[in-house]
PDB file of N, H, CA, C and O in Angstrom:
ATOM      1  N   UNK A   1      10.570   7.874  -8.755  1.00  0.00           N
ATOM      2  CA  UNK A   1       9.455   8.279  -9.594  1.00  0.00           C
ATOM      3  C   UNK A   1       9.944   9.283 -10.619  1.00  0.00           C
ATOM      4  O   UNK A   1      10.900  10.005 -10.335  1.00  0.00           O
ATOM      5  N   UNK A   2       9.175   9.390 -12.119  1.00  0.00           N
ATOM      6  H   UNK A   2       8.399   8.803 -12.349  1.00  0.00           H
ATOM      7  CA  UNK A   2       9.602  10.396 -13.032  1.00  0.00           C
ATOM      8  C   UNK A   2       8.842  11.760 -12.480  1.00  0.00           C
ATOM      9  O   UNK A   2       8.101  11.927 -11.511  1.00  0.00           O
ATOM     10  N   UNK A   3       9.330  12.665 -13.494  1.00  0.00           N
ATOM     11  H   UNK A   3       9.932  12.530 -14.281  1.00  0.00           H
ATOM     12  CA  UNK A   3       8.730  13.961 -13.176  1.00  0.00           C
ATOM     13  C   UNK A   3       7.711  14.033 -13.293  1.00  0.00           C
ATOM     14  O   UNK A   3       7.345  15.095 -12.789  1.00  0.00           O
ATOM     15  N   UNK A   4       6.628  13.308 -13.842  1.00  0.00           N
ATOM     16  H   UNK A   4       6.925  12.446 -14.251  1.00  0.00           H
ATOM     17  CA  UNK A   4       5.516  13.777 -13.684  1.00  0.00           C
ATOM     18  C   UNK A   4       4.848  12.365 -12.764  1.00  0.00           C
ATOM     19  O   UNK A   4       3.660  12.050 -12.823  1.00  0.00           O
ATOM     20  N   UNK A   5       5.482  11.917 -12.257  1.00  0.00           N
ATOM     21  H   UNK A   5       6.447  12.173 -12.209  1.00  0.00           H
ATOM     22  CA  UNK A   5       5.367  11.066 -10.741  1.00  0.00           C
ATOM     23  C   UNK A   5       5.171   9.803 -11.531  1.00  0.00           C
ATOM     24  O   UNK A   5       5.447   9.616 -12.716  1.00  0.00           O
ATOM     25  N   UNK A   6       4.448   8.661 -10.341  1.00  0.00           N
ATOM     26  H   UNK A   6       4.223   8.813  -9.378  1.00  0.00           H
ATOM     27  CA  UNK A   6       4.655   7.521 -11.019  1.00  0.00           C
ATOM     28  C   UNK A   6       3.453   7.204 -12.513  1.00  0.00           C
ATOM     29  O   UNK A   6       2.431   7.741 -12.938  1.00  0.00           O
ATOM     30  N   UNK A   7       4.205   6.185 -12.855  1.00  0.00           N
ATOM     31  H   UNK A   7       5.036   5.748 -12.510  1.00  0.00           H
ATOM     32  CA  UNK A   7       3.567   5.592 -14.434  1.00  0.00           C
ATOM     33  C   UNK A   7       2.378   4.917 -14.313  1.00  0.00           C
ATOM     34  O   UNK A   7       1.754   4.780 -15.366  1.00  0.00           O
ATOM     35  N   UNK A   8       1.819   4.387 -13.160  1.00  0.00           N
ATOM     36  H   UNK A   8       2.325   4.498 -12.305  1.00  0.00           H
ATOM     37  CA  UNK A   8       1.249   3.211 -13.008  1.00  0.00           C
ATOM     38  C   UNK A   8       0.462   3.141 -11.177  1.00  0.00           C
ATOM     39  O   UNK A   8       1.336   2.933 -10.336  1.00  0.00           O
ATOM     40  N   UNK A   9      -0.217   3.210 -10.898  1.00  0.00           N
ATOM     41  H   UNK A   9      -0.927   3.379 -11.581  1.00  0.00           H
ATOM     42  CA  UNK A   9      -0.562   2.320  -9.639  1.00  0.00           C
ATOM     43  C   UNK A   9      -1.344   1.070  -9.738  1.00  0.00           C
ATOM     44  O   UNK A   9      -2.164   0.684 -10.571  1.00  0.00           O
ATOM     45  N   UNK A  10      -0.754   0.419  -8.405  1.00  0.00           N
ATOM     46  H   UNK A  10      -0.088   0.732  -7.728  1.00  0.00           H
ATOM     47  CA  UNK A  10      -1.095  -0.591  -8.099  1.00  0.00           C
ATOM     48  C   UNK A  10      -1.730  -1.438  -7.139  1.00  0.00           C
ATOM     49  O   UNK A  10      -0.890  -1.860  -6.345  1.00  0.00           O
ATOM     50  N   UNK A  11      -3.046  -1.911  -6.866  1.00  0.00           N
ATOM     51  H   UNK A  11      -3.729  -1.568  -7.512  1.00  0.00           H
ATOM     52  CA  UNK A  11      -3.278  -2.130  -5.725  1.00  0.00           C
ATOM     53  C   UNK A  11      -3.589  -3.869  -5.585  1.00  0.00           C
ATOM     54  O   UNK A  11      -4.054  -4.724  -6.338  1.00  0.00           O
ATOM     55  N   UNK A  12      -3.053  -3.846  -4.185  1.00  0.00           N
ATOM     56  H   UNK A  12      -2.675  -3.151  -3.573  1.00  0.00           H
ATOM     57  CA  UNK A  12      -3.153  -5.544  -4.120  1.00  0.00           C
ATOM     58  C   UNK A  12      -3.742  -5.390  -2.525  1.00  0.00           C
ATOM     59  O   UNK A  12      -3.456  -4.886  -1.438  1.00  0.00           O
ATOM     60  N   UNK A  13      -4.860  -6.269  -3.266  1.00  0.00           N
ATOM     61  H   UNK A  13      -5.091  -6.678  -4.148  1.00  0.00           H
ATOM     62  CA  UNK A  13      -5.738  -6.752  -1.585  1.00  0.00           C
ATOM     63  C   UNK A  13      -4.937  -7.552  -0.706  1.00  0.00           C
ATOM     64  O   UNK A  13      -4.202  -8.416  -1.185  1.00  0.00           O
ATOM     65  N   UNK A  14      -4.995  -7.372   0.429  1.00  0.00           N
ATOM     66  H   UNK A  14      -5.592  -6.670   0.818  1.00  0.00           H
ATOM     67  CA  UNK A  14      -4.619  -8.138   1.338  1.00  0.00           C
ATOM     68  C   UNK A  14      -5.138  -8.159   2.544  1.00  0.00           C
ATOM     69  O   UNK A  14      -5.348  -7.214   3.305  1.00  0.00           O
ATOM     70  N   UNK A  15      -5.377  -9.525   2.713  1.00  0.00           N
ATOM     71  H   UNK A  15      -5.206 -10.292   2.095  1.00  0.00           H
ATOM     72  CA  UNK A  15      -5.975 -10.039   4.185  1.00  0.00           C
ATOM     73  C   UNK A  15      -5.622  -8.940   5.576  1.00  0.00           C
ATOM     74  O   UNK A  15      -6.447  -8.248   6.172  1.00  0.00           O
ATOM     75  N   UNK A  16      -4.270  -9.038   5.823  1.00  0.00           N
ATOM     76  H   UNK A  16      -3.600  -9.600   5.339  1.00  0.00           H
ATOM     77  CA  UNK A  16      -3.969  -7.799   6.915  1.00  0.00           C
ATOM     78  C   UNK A  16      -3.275  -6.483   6.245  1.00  0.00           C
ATOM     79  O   UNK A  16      -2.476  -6.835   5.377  1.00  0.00           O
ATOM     80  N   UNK A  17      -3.339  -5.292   6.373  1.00  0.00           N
ATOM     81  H   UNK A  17      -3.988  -5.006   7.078  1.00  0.00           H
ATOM     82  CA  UNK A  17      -2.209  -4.124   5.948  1.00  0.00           C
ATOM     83  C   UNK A  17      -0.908  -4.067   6.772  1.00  0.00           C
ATOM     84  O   UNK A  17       0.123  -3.606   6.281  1.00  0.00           O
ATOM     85  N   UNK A  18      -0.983  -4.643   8.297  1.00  0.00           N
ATOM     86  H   UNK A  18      -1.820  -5.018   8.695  1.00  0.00           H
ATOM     87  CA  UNK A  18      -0.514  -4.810   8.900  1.00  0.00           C
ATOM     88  C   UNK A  18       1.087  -5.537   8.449  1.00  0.00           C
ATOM     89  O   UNK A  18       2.266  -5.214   8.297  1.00  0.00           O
ATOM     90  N   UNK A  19       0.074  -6.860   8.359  1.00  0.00           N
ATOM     91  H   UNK A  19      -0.883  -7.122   8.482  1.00  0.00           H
ATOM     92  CA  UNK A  19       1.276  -7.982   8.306  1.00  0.00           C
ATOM     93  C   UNK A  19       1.784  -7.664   6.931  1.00  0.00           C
ATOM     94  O   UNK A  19       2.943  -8.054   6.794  1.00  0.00           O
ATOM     95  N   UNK A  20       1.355  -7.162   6.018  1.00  0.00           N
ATOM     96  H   UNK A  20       0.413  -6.845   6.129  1.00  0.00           H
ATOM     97  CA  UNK A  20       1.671  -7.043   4.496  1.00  0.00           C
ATOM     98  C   UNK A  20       2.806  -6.261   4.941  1.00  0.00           C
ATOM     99  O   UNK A  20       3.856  -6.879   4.764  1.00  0.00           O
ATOM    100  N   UNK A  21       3.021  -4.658   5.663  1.00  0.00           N
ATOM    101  H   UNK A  21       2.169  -4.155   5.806  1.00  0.00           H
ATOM    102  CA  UNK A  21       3.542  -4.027   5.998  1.00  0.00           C
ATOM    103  C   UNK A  21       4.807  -4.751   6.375  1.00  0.00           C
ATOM    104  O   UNK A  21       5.826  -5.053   5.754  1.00  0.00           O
ATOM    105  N   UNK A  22       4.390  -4.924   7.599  1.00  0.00           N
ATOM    106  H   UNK A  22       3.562  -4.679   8.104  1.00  0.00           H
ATOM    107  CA  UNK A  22       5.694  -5.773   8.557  1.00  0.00           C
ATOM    108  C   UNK A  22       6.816  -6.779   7.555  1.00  0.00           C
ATOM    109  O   UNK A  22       8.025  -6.907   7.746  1.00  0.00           O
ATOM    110  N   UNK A  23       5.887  -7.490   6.333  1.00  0.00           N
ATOM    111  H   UNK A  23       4.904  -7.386   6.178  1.00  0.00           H
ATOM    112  CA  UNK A  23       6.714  -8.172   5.696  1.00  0.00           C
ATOM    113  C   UNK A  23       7.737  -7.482   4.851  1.00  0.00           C
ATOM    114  O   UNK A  23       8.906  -7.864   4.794  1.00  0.00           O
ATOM    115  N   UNK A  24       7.077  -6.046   3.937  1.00  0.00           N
ATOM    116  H   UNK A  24       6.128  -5.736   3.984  1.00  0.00           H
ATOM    117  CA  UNK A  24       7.928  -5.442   2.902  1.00  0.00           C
ATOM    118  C   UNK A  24       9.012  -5.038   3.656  1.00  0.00           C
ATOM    119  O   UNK A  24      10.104  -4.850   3.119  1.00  0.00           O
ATOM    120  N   UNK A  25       8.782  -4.837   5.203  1.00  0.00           N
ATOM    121  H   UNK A  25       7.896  -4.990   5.640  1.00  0.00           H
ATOM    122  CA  UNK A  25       9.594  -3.493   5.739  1.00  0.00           C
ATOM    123  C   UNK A  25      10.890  -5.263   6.106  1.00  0.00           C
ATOM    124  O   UNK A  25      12.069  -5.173   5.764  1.00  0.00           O
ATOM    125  N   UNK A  26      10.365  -6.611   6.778  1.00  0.00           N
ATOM    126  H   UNK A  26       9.407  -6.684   7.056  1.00  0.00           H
ATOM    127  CA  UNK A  26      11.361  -7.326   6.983  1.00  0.00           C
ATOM    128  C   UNK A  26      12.235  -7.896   5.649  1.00  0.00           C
ATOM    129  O   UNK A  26      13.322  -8.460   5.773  1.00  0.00           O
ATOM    130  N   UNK A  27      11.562  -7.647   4.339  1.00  0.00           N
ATOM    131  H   UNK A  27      10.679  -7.189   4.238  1.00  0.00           H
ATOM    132  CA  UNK A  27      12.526  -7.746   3.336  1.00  0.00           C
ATOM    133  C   UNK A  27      13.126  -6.488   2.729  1.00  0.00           C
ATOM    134  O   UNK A  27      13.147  -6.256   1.520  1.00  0.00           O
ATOM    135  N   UNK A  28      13.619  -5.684   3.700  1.00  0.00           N
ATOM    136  H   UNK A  28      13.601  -5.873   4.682  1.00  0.00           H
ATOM    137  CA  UNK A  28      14.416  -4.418   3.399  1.00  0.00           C
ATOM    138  C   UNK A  28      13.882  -3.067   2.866  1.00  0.00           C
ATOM    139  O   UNK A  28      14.621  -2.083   2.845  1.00  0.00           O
ATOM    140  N   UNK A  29      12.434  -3.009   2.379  1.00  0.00           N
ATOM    141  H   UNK A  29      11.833  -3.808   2.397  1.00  0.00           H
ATOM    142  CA  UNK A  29      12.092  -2.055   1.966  1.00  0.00           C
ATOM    143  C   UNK A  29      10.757  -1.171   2.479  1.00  0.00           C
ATOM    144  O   UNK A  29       9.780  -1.588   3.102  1.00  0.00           O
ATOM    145  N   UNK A  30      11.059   0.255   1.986  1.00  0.00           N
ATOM    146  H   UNK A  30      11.852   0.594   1.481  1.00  0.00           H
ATOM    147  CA  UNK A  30      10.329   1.256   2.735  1.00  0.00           C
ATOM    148  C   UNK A  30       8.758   1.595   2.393  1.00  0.00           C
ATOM    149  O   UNK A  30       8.193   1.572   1.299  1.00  0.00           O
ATOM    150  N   UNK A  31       8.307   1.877   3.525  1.00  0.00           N
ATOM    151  H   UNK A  31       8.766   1.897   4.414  1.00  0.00           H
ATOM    152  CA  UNK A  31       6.760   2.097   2.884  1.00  0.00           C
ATOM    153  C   UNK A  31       6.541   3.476   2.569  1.00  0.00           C
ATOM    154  O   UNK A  31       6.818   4.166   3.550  1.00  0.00           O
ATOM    155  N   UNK A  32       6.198   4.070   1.706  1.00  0.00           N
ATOM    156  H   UNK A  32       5.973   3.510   0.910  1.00  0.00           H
ATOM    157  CA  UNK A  32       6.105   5.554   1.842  1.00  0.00           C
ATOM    158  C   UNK A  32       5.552   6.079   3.025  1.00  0.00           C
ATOM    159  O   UNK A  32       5.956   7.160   3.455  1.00  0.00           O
ATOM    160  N   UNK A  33       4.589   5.379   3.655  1.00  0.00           N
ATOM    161  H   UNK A  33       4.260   4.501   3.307  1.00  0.00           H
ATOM    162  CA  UNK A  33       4.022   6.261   5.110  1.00  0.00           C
ATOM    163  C   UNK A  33       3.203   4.936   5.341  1.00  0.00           C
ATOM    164  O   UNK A  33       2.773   4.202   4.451  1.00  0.00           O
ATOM    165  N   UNK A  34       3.045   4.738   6.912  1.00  0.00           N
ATOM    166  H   UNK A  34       3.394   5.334   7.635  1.00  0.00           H
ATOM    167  CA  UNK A  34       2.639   4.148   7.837  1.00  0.00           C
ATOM    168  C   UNK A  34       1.125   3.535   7.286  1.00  0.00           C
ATOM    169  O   UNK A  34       0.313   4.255   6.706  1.00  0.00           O
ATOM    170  N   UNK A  35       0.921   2.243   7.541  1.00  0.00           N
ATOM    171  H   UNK A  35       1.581   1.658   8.012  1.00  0.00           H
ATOM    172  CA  UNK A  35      -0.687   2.394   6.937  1.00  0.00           C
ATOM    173  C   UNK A  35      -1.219   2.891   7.722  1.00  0.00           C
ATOM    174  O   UNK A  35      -0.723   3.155   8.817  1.00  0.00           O
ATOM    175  N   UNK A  36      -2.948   3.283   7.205  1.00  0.00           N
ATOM    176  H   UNK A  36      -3.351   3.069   6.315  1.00  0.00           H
ATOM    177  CA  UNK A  36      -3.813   4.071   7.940  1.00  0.00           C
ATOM    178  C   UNK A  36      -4.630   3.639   7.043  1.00  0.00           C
ATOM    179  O   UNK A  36      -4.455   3.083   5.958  1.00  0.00           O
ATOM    180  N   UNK A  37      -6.162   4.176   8.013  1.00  0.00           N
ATOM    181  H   UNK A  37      -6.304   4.627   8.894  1.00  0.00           H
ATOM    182  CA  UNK A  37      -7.391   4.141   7.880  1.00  0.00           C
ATOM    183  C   UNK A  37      -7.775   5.549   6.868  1.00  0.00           C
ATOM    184  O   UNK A  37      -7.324   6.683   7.031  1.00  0.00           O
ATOM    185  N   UNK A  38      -8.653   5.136   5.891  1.00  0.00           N
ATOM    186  H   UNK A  38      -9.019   4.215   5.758  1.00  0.00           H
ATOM    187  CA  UNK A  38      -9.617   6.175   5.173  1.00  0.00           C
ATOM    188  C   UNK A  38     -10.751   5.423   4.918  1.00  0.00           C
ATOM    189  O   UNK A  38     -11.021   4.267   4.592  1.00  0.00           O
ATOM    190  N   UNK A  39     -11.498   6.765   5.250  1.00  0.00           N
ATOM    191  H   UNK A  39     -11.278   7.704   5.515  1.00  0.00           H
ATOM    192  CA  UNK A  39     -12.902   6.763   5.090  1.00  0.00           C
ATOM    193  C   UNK A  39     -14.067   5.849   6.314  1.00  0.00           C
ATOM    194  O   UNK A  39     -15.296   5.776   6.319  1.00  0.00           O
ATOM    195  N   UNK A  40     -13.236   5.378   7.063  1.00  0.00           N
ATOM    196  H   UNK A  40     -12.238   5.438   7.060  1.00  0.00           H
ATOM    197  CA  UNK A  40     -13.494   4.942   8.169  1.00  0.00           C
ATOM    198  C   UNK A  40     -13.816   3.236   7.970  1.00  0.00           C
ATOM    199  O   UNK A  40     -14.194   2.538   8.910  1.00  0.00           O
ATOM    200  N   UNK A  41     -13.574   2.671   6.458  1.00  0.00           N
ATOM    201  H   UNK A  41     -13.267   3.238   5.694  1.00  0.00           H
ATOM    202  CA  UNK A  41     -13.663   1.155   6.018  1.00  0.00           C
ATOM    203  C   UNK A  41     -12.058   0.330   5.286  1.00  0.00           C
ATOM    204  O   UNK A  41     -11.716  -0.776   4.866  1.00  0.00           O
ATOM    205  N   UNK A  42     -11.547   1.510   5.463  1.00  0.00           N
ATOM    206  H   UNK A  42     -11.825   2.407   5.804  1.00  0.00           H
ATOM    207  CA  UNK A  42     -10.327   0.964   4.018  1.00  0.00           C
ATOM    208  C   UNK A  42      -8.859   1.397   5.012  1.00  0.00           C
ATOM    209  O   UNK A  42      -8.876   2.301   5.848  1.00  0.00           O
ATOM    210  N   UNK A  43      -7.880   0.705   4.761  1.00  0.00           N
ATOM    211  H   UNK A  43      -7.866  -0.029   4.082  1.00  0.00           H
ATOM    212  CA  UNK A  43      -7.073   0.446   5.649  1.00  0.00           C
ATOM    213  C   UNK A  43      -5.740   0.222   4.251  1.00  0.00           C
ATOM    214  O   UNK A  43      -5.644  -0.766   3.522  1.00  0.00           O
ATOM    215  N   UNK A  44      -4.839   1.493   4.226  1.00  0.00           N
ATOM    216  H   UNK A  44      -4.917   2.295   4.818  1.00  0.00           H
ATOM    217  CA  UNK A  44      -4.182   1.138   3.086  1.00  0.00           C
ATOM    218  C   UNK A  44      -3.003   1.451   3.652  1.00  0.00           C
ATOM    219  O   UNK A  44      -3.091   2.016   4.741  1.00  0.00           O
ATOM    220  N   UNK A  45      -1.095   1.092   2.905  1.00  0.00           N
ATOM    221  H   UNK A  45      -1.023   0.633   2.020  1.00  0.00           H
ATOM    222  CA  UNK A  45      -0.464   1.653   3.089  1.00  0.00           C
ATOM    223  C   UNK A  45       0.301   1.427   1.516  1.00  0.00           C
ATOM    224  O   UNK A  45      -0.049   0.470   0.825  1.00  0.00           O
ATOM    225  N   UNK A  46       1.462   2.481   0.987  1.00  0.00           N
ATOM    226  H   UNK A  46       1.746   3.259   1.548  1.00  0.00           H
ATOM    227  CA  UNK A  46       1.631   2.684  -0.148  1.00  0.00           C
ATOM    228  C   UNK A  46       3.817   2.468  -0.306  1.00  0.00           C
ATOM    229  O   UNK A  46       4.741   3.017   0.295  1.00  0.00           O
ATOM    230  N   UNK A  47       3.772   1.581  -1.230  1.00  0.00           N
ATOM    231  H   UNK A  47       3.021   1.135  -1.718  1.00  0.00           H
ATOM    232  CA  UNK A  47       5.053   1.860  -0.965  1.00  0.00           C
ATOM    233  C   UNK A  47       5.509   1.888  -2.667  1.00  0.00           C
ATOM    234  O   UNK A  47       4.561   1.786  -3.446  1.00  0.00           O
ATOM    235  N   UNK A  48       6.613   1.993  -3.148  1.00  0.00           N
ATOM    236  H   UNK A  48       7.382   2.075  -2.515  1.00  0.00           H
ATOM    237  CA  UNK A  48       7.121   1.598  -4.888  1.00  0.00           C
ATOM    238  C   UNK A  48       7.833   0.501  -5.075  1.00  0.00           C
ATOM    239  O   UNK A  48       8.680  -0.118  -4.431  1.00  0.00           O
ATOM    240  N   UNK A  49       7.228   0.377  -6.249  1.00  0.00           N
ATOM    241  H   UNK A  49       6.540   0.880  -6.772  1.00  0.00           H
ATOM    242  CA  UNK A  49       8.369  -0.822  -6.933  1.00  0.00           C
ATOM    243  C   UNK A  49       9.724  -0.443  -7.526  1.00  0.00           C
ATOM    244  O   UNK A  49      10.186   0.680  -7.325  1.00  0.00           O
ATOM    245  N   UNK A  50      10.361  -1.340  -8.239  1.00  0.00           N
ATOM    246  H   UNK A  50       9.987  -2.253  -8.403  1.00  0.00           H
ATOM    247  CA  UNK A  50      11.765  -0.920  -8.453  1.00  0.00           C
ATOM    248  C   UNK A  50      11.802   0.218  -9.296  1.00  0.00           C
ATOM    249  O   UNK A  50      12.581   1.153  -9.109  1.00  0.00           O
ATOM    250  N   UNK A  51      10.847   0.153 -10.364  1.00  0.00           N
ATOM    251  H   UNK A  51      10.215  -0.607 -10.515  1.00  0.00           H
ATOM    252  CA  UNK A  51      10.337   0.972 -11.456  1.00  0.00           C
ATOM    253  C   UNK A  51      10.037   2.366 -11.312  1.00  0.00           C
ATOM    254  O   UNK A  51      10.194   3.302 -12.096  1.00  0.00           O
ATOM    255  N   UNK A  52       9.541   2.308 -10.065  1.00  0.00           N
ATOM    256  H   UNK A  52       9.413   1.547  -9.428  1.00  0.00           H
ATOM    257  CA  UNK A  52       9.062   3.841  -9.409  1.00  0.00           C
ATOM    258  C   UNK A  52       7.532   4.105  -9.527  1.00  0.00           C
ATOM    259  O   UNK A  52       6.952   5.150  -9.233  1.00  0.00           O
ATOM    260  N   UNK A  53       6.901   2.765 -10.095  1.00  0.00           N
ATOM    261  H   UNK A  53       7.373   1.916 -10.334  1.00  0.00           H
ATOM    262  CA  UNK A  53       5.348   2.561  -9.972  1.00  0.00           C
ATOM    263  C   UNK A  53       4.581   2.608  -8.182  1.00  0.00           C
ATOM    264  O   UNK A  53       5.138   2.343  -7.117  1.00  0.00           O
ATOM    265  N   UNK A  54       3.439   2.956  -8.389  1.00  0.00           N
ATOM    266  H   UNK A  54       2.986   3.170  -9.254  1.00  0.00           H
ATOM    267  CA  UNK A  54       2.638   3.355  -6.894  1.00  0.00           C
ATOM    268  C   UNK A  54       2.334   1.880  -6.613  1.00  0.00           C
ATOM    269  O   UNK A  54       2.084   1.253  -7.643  1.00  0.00           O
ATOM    270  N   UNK A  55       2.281   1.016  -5.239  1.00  0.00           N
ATOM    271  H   UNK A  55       2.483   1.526  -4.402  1.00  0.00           H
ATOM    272  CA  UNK A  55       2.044   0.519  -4.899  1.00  0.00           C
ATOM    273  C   UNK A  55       0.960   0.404  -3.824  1.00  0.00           C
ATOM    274  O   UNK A  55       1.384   0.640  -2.693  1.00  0.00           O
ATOM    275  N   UNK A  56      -0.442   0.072  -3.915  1.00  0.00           N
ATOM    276  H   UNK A  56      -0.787  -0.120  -4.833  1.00  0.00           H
ATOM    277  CA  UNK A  56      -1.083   0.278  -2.446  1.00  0.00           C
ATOM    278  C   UNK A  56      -1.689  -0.944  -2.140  1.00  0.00           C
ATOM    279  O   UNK A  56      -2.686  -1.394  -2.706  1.00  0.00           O
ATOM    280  N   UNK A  57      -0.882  -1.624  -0.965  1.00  0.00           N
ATOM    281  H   UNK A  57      -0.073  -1.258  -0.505  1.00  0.00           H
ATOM    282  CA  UNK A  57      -1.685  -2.322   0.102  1.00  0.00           C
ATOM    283  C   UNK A  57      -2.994  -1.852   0.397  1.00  0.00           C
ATOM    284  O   UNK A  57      -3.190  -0.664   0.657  1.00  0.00           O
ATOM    285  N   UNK A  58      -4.293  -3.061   0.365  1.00  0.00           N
ATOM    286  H   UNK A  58      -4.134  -4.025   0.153  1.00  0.00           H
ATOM    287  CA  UNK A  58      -5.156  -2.821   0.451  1.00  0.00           C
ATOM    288  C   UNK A  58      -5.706  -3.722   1.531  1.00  0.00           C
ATOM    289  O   UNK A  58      -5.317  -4.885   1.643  1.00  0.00           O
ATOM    290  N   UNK A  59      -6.832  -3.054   2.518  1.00  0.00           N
ATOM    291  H   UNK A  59      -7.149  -2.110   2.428  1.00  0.00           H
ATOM    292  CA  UNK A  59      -7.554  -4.296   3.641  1.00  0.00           C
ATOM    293  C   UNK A  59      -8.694  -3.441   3.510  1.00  0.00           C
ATOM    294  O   UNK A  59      -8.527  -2.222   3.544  1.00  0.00           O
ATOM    295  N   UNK A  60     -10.038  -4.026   3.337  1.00  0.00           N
ATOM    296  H   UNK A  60     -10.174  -5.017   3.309  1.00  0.00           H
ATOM    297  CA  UNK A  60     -11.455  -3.894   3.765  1.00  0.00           C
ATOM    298  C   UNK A  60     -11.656  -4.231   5.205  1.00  0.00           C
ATOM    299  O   UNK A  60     -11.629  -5.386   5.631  1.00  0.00           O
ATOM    300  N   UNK A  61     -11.897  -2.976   6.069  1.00  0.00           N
ATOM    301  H   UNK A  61     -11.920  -2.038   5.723  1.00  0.00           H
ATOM    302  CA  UNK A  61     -12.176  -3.355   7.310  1.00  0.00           C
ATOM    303  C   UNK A  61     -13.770  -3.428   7.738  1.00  0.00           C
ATOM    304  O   UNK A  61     -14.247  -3.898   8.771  1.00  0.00           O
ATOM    305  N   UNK A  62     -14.444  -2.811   6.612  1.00  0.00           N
ATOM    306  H   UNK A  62     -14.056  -2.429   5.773  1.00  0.00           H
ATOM    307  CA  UNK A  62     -16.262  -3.994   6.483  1.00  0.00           C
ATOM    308  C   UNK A  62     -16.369  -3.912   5.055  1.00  0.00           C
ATOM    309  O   UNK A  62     -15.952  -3.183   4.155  1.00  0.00           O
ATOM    310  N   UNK A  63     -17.290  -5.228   5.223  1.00  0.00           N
ATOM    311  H   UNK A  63     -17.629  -5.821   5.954  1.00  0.00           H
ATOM    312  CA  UNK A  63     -17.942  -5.415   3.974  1.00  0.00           C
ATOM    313  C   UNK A  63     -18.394  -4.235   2.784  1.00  0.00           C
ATOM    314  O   UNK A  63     -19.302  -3.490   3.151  1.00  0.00           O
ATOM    315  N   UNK A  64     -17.821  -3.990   1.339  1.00  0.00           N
ATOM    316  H   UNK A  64     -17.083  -4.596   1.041  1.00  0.00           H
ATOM    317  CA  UNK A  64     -17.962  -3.282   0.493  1.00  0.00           C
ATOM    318  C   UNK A  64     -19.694  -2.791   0.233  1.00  0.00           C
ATOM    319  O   UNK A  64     -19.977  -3.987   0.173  1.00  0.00           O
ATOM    320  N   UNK A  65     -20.873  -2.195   0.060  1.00  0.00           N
ATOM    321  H   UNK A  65     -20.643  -1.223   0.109  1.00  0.00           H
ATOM    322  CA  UNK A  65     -22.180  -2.427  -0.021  1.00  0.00           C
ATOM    323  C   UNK A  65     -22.807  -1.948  -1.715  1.00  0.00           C
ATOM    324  O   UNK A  65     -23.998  -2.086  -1.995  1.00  0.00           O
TER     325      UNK A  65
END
């Protein structure tokens, strides 16, 4: 990331955070931190691209209202 951190975030829905996880980490790369739960509906975990852009895995664990 630059000094005044990343340029860009990014979020991509996905069906599990889980399995999204498990996949980046089986093609060699790191997640910044473990997914987790916020707000008691949203289920994210965050990792970068080559660029040094924010990346966040996204899962709805209920329906948006």
């Amino acid at each position: 990331m630059g000094a005044g951190g990343p340029r860009a975030l990014v979020v991509l829905k996905v069906d599990s955070v889980d399995e999204a996880a498990a996949r980046v980490r089986a093609r060699g790369h790191e997640l910044l931190a473990e997914p987790q739960v916020q707000w008691e509906r949203l289920k994210v975990a965050h990792l970068t691209d080559p660029e040094g852009n924010l990346v966040e895995l996204q899962e709805w664990l209920t329906p948006r209202v």
